[in-house]
C-alpha positions as CSV (number, residue, x, y, z in Angstrom):
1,X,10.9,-5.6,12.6
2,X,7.5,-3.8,12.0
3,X,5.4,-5.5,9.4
4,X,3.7,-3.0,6.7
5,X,2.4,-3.2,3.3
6,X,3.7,-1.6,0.4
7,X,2.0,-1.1,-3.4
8,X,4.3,-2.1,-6.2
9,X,4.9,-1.3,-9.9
10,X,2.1,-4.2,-10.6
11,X,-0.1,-1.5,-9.0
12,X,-3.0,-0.2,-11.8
13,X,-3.8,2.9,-10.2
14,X,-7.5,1.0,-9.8
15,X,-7.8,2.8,-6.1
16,X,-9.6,-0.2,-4.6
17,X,-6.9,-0.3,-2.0
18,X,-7.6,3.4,-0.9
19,X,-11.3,3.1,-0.6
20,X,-10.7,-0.3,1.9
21,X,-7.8,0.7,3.7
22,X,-9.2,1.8,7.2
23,X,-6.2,3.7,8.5
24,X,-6.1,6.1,5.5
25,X,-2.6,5.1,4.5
26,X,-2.9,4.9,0.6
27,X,-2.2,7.8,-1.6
28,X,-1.5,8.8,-4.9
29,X,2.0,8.3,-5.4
30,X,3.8,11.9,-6.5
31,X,4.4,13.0,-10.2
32,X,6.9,10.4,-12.0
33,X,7.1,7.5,-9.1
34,X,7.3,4.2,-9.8
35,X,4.0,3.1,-8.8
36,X,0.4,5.2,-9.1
37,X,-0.2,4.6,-5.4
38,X,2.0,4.8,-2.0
39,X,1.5,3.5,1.6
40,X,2.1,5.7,4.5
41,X,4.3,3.5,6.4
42,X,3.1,5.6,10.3
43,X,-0.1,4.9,9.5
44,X,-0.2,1.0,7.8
45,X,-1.6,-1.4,10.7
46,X,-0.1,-4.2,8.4
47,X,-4.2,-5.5,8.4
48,X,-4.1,-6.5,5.1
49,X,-7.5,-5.1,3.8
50,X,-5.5,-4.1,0.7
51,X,-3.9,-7.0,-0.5
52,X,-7.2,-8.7,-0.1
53,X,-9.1,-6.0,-2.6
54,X,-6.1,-5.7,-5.3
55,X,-7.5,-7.1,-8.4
56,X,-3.5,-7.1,-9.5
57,X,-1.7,-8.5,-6.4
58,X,0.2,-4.9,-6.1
59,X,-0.1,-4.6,-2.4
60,X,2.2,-6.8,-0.7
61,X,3.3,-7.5,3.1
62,X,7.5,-6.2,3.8
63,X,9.5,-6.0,6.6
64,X,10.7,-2.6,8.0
65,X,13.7,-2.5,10.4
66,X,12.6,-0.3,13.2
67,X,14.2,2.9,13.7
């Protein structure tokens, strides 16, 4: 299992998470998603810089079976 973070609906589009994040892996999610922002899941290191900056508690830790 590979650990990543992932932003949820909670998310408030706030982009705190982006500036902190140092592998680059947050981005605006695409037109009509469920959350404002998405995580790269190649490029998350699972460090938790975002969850420590999100004002909302959107970024959260899951568990991805590897491929």
């Amino acid at each position: 299992m590979k650990k990543v973070f992932a932003v949820t609906n909670a998310c408030a589009g706030c982009g705190a998470c982006i500036k902190t994040c140092p592998g680059k892996a947050i981005r605006p999610a695409p037109k009509g998603y469920r959350s404002p922002l998405i995580v790269l899941e190649d490029r998350c290191t699972a460090c938790a810089e975002c969850a420590e900056v999100c004002p909302v508690s959107a970024c959260v830790e899951v568990l991805l079976e590897e491929r």
